[in-house]
Steps between C-alpha positions, in 0.01 A plus 500: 500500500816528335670417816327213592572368098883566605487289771314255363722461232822496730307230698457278170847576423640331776257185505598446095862515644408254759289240265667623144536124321191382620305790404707436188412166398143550543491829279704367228236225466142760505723743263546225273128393522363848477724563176429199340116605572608856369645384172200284421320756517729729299499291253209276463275789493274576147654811310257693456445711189473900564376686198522871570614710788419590855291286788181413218725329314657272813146413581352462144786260537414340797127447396575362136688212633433153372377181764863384477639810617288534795506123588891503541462814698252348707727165551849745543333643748371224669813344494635799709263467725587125625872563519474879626302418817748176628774772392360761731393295812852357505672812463288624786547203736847506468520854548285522799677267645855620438374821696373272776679534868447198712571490884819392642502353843628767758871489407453206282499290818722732720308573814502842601487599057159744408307279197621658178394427136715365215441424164370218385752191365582440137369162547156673500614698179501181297340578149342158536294550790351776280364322193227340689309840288565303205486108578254496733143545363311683762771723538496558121171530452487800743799684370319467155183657644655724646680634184185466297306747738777730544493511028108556564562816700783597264233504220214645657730819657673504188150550305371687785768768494643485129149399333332819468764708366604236266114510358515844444827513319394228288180661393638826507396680145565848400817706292838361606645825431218713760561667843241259615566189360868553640384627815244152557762313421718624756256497733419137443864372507570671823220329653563163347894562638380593844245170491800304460686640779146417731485218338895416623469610870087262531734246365726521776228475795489114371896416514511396878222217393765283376691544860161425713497196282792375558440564844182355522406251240215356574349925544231511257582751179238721560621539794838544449394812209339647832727486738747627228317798385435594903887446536588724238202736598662875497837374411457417120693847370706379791614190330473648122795784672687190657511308159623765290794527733604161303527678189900511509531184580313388178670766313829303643313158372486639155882625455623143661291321251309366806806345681363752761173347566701202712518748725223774459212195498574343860564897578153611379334207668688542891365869414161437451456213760654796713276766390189309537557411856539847569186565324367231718623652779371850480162386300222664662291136539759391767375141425634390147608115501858532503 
């Protein structure tokens, strides 16, 4: 696996080199929309009031907020939702398409030439001819769907997996100073850290939805959470391994003060679009829409 991550890295490597300003443009546009969505969210969420120490008091928080706290969470959130989806159908499209190869006439009109592929043109790389995700309703609509289902899932796995050890902790009684009581507690935090780790690689079997999307519009969604799930079906740790080899690059992000992410973003993307056609490729269905 490692191996097949090197080359698909050197492979997105050279297409980046090959279609770096376009790629460029595009990015520089969905990292400003995703950060603007970030910092509303940063900042136009309720502070919430912790009295005391440890998880109880986060979620004695959480439970003792007011109906104008949880309405501007509700509408923050919502908010992120409509912009989100457009943001990650168009950074899919364009992505998918970058990686494209389309056939050449047998020595580009040469008789005698085999047919070869080359990359698509940067006419086809146009940041306009991408925004249809965002101006065009139908479009819209779907990528919105889409990102609403995808935040369903997040919630269920994330009670599914995290829920139960976060009950216990929070109704955990006994002496603070005990072999037991430290002994639960330990327990219970290991299993609420290894939920979130489940909960981060289930996550992942729904990424390639936003790529069938963009390559199929008009696919309905609960279809496209299908066919993703069977894409992704005994390659999930697979992808979890592939996207912590990004780590140093996001460590790199940081110490730039993000100046790196003009090139790590249209990176990232040419790497996944990559990846998941391999997944595609080797997925045990054989009949993914691709």
């Amino acid at each position: 696996m490692i191996e097949i991550r090197r080359r698909i890295k050197a492979i997105s490597k050279r297409l980046l080199m090959e279609r770096l300003m376009p790629a460029v443009k595009l990015c520089m546009l969905l990292i400003v929309l995703y950060l603007t969505v970030f910092y509303i969210k940063l900042y136009a969420s309720p502070i919430l009031v912790v009295e005391g120490a440890g998880i109880s008091a986060f979620i004695d928080a959480y439970l003792n907020m007011n109906w104008k706290q949880i309405l501007s969470i509700i509408v923050i959130n919502i908010f992120s939702i409509l912009i989100i989806g457009p943001v990650m159908c168009i950074f899919a499209e364009f992505f998918i398409k970058v990686t494209e190869k389309r056939k050449q006439a047998p020595g580009n009109g040469h008789p005698g030439e085999p047919e070869s592929n080359v990359p698509v043109e940067d006419e086809e790389l146009k940041v306009s001819k991408y925004l249809h995700w965002f101006t065009e309703s139908g479009f819209r609509s779907r990528a919105i769907l889409l990102r609403f289902a995808v935040t369903v899932l997040s919630v269920l796995w994330h009670v599914i997996f995290i829920g139960p050890p976060l009950v216990l902790l929070y109704f955990l009684k006994g002496n603070p100073n005990s072999i037991s009581y430290t002994n639960k507690v330990f327990i219970y935090t290991t299993w609420m850290l290894v939920g979130y780790l489940l909960t981060y690689v289930k996550l992942g079997t729904y990424y390639p939805s936003y790529f069938l999307l963009a390559r199929h519009p008009q696919m309905p969604i609960k279809e496209v959470l299908r066919d993703s799930t069977k894409m992704m079906r005994g390659h999930a740790v697979e992808f979890f391994r592939y996207k912590l080899s990004f780590l140093p690059w996001y460590a790199l992000c940081i110490v730039t003060f993000g100046f790196a992410l003009l090139y790590v973003v249209p990176y990232r993307g040419i790497s996944d679009a990559t990846f998941i056609r391999y997944i595609d490729s080797v997925s045990s269905e054989g009949n993914l829409p691709w």
